[in-house]
BAFI-3210 file (N, C-alpha, C; in Angstrom, 3 decimals, decimal comma, padded with zeros to 6 digits):
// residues 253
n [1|2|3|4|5|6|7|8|9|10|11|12|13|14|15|16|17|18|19|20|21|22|23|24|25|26|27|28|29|30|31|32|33|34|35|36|37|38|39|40|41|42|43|44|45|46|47|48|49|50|51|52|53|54|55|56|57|58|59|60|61|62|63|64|65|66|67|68|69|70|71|72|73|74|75|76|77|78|79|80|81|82|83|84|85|86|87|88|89|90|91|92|93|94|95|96|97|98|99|100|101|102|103|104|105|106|107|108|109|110|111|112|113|114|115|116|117|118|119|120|121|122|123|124|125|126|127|128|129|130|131|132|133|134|135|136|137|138|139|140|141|142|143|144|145|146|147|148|149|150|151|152|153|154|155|156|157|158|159|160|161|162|163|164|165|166|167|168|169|170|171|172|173|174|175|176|177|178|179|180|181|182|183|184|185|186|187|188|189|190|191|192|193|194|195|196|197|198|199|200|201|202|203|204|205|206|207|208|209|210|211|212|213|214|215|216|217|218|219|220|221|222|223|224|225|226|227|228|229|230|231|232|233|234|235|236|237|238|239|240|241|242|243|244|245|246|247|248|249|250|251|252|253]
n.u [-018,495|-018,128|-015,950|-013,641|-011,858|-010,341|-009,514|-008,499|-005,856|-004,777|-004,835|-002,380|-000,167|000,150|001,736|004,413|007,203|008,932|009,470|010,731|012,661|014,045|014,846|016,465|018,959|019,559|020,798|022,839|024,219|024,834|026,668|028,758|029,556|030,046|031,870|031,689|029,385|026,211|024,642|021,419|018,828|015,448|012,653|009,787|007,278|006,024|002,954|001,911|004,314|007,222|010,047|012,535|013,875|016,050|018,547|020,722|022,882|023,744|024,695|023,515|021,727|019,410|018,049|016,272|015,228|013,606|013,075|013,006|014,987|017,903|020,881|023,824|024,869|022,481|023,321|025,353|025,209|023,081|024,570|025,888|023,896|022,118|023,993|024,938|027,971|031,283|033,880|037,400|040,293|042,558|041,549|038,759|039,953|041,371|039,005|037,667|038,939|038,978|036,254|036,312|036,294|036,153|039,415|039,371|036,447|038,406|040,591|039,908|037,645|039,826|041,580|040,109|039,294|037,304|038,834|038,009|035,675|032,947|029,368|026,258|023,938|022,501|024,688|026,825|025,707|025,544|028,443|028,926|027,573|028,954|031,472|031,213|030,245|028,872|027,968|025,629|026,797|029,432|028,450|027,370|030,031|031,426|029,716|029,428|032,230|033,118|031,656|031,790|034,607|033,967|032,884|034,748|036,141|035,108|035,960|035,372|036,165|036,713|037,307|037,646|038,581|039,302|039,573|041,230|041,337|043,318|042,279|040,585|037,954|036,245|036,417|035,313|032,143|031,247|029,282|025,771|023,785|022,651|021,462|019,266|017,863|017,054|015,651|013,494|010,938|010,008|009,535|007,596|005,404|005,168|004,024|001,976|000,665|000,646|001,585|002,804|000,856|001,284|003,635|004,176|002,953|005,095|007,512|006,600|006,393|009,231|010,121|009,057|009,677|012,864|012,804|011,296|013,177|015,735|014,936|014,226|016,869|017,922|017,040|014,441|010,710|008,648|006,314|006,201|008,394|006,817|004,633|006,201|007,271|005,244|003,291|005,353|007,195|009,598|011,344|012,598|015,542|016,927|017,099|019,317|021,488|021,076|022,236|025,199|025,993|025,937|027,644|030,274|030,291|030,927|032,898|034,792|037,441]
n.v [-012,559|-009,237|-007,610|-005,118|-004,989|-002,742|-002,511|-005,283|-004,650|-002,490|-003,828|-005,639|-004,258|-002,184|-000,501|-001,312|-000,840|-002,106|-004,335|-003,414|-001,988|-004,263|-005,493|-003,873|-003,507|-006,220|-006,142|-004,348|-005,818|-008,211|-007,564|-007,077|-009,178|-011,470|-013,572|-013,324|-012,580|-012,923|-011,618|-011,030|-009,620|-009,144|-008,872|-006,277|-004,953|-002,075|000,345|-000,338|-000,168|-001,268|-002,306|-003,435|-005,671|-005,816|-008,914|-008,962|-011,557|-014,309|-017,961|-017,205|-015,023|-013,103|-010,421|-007,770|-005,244|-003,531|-001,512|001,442|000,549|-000,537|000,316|000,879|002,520|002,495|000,036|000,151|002,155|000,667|-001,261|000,180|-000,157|001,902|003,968|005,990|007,154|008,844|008,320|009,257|007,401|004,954|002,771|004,421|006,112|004,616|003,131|005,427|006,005|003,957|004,133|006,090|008,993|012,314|013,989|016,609|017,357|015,386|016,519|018,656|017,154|015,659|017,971|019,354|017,675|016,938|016,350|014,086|012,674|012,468|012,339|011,121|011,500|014,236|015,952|014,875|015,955|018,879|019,429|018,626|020,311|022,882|022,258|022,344|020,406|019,694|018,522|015,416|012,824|012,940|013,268|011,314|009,130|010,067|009,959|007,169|006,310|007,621|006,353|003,113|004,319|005,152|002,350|001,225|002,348|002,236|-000,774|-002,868|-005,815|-005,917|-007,421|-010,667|-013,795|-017,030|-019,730|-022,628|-026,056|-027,630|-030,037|-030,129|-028,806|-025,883|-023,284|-020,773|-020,503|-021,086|-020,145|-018,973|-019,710|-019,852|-017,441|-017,511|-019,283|-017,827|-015,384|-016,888|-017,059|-014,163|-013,907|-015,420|-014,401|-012,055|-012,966|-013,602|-011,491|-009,487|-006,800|-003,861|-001,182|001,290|003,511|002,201|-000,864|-001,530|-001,414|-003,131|-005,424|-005,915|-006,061|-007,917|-009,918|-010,222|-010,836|-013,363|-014,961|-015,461|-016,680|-018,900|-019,885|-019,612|-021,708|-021,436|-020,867|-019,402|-018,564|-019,087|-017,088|-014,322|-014,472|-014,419|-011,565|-009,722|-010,251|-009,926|-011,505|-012,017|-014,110|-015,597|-014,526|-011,382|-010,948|-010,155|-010,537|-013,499|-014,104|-012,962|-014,709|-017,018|-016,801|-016,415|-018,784|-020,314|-019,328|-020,382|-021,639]
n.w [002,920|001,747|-000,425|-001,879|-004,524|-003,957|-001,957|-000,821|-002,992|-001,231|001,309|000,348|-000,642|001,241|004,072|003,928|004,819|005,893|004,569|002,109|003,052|003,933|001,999|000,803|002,552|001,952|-000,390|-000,039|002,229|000,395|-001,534|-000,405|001,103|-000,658|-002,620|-004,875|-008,034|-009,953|-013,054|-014,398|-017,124|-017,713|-019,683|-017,990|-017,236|-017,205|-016,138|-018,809|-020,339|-021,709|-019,844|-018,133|-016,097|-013,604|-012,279|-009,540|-007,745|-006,033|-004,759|-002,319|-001,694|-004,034|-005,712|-007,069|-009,166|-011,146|-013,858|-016,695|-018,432|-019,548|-019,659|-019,898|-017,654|-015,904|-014,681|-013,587|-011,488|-010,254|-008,585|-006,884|-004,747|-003,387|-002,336|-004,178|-006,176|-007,266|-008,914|-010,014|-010,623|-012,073|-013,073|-013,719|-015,323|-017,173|-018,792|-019,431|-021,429|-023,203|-023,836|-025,269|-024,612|-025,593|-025,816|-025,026|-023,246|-020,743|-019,373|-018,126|-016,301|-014,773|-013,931|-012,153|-010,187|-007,350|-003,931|-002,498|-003,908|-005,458|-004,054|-005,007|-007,453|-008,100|-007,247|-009,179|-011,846|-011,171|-011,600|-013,918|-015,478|-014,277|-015,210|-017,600|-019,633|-021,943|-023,695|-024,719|-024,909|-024,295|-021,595|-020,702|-021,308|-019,561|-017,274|-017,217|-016,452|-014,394|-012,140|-012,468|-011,151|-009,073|-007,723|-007,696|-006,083|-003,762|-003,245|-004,616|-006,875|-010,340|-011,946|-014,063|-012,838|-013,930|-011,564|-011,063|-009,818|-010,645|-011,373|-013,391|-012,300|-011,487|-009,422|-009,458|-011,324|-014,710|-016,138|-016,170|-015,129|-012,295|-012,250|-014,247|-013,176|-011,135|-011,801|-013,667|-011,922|-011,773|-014,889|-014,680|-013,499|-015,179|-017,316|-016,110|-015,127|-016,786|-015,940|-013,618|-012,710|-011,122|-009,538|-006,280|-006,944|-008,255|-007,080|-004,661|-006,495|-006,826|-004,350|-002,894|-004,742|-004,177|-001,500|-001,274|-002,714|-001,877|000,995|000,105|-000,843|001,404|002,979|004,236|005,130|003,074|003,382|006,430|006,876|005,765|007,900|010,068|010,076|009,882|012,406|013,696|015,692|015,306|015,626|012,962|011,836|010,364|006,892|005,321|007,907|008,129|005,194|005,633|007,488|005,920|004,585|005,861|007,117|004,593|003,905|005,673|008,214]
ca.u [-017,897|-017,921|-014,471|-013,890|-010,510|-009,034|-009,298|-007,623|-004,657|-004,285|-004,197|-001,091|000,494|000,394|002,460|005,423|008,451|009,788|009,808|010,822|014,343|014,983|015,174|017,591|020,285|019,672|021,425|024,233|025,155|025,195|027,624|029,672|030,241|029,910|033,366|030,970|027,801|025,962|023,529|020,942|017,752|014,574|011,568|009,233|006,092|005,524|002,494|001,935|005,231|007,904|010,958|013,393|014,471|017,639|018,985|021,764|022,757|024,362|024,340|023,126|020,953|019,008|017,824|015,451|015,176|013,030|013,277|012,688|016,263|019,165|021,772|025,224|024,596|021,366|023,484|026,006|024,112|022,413|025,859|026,122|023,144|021,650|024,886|025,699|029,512|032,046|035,832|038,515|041,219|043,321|040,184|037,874|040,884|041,186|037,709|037,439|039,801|038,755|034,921|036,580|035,759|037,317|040,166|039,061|037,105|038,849|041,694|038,722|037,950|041,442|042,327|038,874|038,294|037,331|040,024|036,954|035,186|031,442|028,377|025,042|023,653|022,454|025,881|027,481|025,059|025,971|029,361|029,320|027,386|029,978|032,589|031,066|030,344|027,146|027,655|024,847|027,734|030,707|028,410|027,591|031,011|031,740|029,166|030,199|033,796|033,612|030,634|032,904|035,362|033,798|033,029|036,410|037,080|034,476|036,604|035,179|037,093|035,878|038,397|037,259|039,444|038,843|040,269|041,694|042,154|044,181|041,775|039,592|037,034|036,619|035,797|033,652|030,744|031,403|027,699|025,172|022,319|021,808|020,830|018,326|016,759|016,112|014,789|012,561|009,833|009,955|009,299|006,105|004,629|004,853|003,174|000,395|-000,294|001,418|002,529|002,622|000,662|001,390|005,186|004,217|002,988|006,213|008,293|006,211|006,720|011,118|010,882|008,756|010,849|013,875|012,639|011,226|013,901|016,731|014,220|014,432|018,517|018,822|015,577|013,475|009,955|008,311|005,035|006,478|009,033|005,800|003,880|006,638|007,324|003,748|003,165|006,687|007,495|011,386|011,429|013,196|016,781|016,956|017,773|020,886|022,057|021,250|023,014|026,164|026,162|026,346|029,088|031,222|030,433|031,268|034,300|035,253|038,286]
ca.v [-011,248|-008,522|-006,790|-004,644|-005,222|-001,748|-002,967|-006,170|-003,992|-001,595|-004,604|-006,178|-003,151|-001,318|-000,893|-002,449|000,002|-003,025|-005,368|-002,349|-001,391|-005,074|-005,539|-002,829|-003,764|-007,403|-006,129|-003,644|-006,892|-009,718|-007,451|-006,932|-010,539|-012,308|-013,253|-013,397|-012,395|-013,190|-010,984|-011,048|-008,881|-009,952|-007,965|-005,768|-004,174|-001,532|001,435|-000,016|000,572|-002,108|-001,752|-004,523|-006,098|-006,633|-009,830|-009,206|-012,397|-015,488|-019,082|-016,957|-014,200|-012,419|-009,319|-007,347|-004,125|-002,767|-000,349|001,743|001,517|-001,422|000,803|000,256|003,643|001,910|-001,291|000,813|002,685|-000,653|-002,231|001,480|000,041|003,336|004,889|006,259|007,805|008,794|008,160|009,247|006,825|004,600|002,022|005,145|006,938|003,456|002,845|006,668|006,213|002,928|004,182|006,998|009,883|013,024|014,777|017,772|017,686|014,515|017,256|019,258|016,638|015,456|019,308|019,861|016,617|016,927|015,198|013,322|012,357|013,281|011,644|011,696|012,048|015,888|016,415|015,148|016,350|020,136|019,068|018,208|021,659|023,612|021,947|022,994|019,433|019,616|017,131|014,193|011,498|013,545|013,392|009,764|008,426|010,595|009,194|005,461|005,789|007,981|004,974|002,483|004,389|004,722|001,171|000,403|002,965|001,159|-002,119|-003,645|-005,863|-005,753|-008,478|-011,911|-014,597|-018,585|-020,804|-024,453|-027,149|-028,539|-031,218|-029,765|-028,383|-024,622|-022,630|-020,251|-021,422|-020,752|-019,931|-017,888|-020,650|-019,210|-016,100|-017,854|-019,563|-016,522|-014,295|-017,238|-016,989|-012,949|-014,021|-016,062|-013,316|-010,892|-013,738|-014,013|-010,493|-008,717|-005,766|-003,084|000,225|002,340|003,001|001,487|-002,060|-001,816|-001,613|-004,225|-006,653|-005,891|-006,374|-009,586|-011,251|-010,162|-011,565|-014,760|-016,099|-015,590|-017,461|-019,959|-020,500|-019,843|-022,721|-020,634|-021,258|-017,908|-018,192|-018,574|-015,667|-013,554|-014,364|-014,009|-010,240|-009,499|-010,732|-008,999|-012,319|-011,736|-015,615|-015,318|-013,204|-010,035|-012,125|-010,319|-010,821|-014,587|-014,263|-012,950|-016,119|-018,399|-016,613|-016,368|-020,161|-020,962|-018,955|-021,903|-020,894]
ca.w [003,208|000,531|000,340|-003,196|-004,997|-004,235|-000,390|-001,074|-003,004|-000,228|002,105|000,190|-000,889|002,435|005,373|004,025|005,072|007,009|003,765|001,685|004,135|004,152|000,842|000,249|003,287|001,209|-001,598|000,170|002,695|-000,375|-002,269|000,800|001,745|-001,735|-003,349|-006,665|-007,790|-011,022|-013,167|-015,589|-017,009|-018,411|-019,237|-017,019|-017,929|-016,261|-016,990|-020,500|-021,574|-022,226|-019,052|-017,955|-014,808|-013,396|-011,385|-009,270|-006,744|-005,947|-004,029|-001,202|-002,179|-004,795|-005,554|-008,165|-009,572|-012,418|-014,564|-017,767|-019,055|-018,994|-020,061|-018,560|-016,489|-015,042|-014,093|-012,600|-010,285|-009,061|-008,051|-005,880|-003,986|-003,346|-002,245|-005,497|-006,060|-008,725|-008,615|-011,080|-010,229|-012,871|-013,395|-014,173|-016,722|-018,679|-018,896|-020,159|-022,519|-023,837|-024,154|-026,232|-024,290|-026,421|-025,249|-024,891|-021,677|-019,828|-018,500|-017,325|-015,074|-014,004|-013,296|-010,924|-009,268|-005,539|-003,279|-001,753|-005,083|-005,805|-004,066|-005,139|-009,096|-008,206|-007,234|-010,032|-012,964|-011,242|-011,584|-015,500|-015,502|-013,811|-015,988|-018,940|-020,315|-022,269|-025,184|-024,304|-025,380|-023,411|-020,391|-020,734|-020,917|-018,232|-015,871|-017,015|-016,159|-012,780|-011,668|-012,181|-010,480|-007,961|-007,421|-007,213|-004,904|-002,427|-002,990|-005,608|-007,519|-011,484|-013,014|-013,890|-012,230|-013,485|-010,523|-011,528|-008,874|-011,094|-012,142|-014,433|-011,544|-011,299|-007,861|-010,171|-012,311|-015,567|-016,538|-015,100|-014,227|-011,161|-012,124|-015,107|-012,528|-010,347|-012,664|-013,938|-011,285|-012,205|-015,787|-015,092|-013,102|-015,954|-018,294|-015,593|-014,377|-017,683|-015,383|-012,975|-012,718|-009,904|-008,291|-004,897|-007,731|-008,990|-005,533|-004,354|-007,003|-006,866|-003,138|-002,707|-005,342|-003,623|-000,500|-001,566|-003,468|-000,436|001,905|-000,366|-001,132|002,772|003,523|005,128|004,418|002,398|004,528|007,569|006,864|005,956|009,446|011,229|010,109|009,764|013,502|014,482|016,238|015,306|015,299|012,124|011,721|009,192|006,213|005,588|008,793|007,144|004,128|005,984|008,697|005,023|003,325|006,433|007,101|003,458|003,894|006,967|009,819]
c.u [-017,667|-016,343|-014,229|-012,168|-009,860|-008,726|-008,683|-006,342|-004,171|-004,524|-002,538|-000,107|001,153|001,447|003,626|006,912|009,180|010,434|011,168|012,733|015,057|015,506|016,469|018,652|020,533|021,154|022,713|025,245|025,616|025,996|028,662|030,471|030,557|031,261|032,720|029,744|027,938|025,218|023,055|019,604|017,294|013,805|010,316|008,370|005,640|004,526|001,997|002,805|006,363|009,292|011,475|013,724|015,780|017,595|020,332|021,955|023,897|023,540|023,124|021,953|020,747|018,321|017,393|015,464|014,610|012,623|013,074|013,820|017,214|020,339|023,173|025,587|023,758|022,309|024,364|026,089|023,486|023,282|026,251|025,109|022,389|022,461|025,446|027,513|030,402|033,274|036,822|039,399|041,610|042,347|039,173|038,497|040,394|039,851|037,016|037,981|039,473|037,272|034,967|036,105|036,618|038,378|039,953|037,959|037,489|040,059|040,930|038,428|038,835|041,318|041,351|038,416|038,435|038,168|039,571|035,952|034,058|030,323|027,015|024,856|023,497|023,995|026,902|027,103|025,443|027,279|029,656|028,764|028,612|031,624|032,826|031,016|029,412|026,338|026,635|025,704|028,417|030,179|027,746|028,648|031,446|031,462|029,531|031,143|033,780|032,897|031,175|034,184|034,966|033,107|034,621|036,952|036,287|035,060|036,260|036,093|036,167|036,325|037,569|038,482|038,680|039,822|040,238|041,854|043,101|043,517|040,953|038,643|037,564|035,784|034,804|033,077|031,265|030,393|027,130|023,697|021,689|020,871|019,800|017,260|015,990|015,016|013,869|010,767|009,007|009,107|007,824|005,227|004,197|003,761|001,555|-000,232|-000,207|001,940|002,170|001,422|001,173|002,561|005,219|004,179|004,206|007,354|007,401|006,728|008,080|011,106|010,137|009,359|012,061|013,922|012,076|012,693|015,107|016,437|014,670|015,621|018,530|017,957|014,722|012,005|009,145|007,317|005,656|007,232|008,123|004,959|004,644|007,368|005,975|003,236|003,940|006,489|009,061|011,726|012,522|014,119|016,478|017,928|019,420|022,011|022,577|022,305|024,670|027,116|026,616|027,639|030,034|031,278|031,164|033,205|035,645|036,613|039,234]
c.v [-010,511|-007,649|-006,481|-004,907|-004,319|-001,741|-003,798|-006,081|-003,427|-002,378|-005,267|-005,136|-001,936|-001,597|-001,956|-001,838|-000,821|-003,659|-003,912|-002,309|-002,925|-005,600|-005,075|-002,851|-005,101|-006,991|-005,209|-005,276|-007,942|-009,170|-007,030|-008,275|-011,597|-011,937|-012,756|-013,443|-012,375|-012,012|-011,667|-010,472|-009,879|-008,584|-007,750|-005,165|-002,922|000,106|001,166|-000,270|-001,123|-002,026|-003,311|-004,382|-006,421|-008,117|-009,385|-010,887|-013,434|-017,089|-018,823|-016,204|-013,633|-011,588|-008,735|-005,979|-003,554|-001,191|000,385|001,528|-000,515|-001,317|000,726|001,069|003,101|001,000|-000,959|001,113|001,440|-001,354|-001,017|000,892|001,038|004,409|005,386|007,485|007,806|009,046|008,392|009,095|005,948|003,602|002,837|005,871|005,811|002,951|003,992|006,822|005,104|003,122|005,470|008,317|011,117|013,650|016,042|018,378|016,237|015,143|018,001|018,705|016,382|017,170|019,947|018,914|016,691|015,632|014,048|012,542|013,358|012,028|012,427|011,982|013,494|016,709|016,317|015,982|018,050|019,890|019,297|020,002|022,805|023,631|022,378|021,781|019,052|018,588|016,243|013,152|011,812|013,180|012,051|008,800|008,782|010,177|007,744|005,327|006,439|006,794|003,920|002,717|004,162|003,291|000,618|001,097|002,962|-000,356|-002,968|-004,360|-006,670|-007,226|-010,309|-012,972|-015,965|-019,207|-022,092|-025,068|-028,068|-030,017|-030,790|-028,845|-026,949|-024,159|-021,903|-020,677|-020,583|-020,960|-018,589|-018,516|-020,655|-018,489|-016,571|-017,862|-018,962|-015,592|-015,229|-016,989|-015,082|-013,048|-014,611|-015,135|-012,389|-011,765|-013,751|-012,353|-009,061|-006,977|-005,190|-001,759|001,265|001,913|002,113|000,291|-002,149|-001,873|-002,591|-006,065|-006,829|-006,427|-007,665|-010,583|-011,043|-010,506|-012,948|-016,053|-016,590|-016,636|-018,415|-021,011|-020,597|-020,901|-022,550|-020,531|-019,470|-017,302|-017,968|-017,561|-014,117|-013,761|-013,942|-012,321|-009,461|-009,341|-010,479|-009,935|-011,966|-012,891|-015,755|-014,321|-012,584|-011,265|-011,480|-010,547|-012,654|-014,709|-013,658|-013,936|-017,019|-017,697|-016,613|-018,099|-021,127|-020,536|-019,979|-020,774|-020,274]
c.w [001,902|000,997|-001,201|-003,315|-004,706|-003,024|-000,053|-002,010|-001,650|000,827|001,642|-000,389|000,423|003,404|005,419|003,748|005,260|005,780|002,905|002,052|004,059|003,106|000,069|001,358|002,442|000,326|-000,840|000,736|001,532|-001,154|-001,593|000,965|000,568|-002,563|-004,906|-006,636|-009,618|-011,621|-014,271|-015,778|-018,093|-018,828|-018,332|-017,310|-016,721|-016,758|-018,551|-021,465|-021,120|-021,500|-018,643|-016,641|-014,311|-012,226|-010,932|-007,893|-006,856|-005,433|-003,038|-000,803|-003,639|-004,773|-006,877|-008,070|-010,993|-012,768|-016,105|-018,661|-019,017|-019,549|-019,403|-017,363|-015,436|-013,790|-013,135|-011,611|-009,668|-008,322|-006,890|-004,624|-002,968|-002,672|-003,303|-005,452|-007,076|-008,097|-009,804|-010,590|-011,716|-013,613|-014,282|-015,569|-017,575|-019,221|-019,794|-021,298|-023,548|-024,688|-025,674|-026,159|-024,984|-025,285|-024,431|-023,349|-020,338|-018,744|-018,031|-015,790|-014,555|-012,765|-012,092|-010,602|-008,316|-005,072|-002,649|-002,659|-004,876|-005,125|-004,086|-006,779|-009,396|-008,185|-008,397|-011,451|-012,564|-011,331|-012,858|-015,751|-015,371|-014,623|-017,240|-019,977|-020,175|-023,492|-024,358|-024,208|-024,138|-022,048|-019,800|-020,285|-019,893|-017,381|-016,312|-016,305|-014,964|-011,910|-011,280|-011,489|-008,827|-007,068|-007,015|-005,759|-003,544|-002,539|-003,672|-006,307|-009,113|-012,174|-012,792|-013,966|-012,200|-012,861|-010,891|-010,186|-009,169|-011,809|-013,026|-013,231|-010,908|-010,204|-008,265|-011,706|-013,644|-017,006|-015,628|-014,841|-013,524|-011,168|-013,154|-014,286|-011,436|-010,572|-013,421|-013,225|-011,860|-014,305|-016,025|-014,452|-014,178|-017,194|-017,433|-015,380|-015,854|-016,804|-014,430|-013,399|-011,892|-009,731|-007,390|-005,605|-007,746|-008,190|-004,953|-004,837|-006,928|-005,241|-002,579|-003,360|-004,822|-002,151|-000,148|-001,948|-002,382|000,274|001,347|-000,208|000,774|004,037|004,632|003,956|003,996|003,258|005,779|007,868|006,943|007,178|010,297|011,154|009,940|011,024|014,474|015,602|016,603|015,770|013,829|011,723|010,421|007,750|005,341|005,914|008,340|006,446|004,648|007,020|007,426|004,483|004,663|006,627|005,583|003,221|004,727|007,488|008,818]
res [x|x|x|x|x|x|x|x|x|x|x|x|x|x|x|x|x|x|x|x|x|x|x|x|x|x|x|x|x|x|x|x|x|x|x|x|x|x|x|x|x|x|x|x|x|x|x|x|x|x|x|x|x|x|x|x|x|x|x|x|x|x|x|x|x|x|x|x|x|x|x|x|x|x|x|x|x|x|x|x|x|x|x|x|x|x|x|x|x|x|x|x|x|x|x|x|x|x|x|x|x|x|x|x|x|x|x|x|x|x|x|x|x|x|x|x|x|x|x|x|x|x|x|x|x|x|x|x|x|x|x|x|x|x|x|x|x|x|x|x|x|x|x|x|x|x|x|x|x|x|x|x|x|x|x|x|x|x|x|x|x|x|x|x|x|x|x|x|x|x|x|x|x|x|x|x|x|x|x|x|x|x|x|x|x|x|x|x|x|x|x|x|x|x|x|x|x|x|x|x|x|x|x|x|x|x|x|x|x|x|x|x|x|x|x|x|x|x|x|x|x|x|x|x|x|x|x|x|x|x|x|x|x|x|x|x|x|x|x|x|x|x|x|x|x|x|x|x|x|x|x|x|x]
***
């Protein structure tokens, strides 16, 4: 059978809204139900050019995201899971104040923040506009500290808490091993294929590793996960749905 390589892309590249959507409830549910989640970036080739990956995850799930950038704005925004939102609450001040945002316009915002916050990046970037806060720096720290606010002010909690049993043995890991060995498989890909070209490549490769590795932690076999959404059996639950059955089970009565 002759079959040309750009026919055997646009067979594994195609028609994959389903993978795509599940990918991205992956990551809202596992930071919903997860007392703790790890990270860590590697690099990402993408186009040529030289872009980094994130790991966010746990026991239960993991989850990928690449990008041109791994700035603390980037990492921000990925913990929003594509609800993005800004909060100036007591988290977002000290955070503003600590990053060393000037004086001059931090009462700007205070004195015109919507009673509802800001969602959406278009919304806030006319925002910093409207404010009259055009410095590059000024409008940096700005978006750090409302980001983080508004994480908190979806329930986040930022603070790191080590748990003793009293014998030496701590409830959280005090490493990030997990997340090594997640983002390893991601690492030998880029050694074998050295990168992406095309957007759709590059959403492909974030949402098959973010659906492999889950299968995995939650022992579900990868193939049979791929036949049975391929084949729209529905033999196999939405693996969020998954990953919210283990953390409530881990949670016990």
């Amino acid at each position: 059978m002759d079959i040309s390589v750009g026919q055997v892309d646009a067979l594994l590249s195609g028609h994959n809204a389903a993978f795509f959507a599940e990918q991205d409830q992956l990551l809202v549910t596992g930071l919903q139900v997860s007392p703790l989640i790890t990270v860590d970036d590697s690099g990402a080739r993408h186009q040529g050019h030289n872009g980094d990956v994130t790991q966010i995850g746990n026991a239960w799930f993991a989850w990928f995201s690449s990008t041109s950038s791994k700035r603390r704005i980037n990492f921000l925004e990925l913990l929003h899971a594509g609800d993005i939102s800004y909060g100036l609450n007591t988290h977002a001040l000290d955070d503003l104040h600590e990053q060393g945002l000037p004086q001059e316009p931090l009462p700007r915002l205070e004195a015109q923040w919507p009673a509802g916050g800001i969602s959406g990046a278009p919304c806030w970037e006319a925002n910093l506009d409207a404010l009259g806060i055009d410095s590059a720096r000024h409008r940096r720290f700005a978006t750090e500290g409302t980001l983080l606010g508004g994480l908190i002010d979806k329930g986040f909690s930022l603070d790191l808490v080590i748990v003793s049993d009293g014998a030496g043995q701590f409830a959280i890991p005090l490493h990030t091993n997990g997340s090594e060995n997640d983002i390893r498989g991601y690492v030998k890909w880029r050694k074998v294929s050295g990168g992406t070209r095309s957007a759709l490549g590059k959403q492909c490769r974030d949402t098959f590793a973010s659906l492999k590795k889950p299968c995995r932690k939650l022992g579900i076999a990868f193939w049979g996960y791929l036949t049975d959404r391929i084949e729209q059996h529905g033999a196999i639950p939405p693996l969020p749905d998954s990953v919210r059955e283990r953390a409530l089970a881990a949670a016990g009565p």
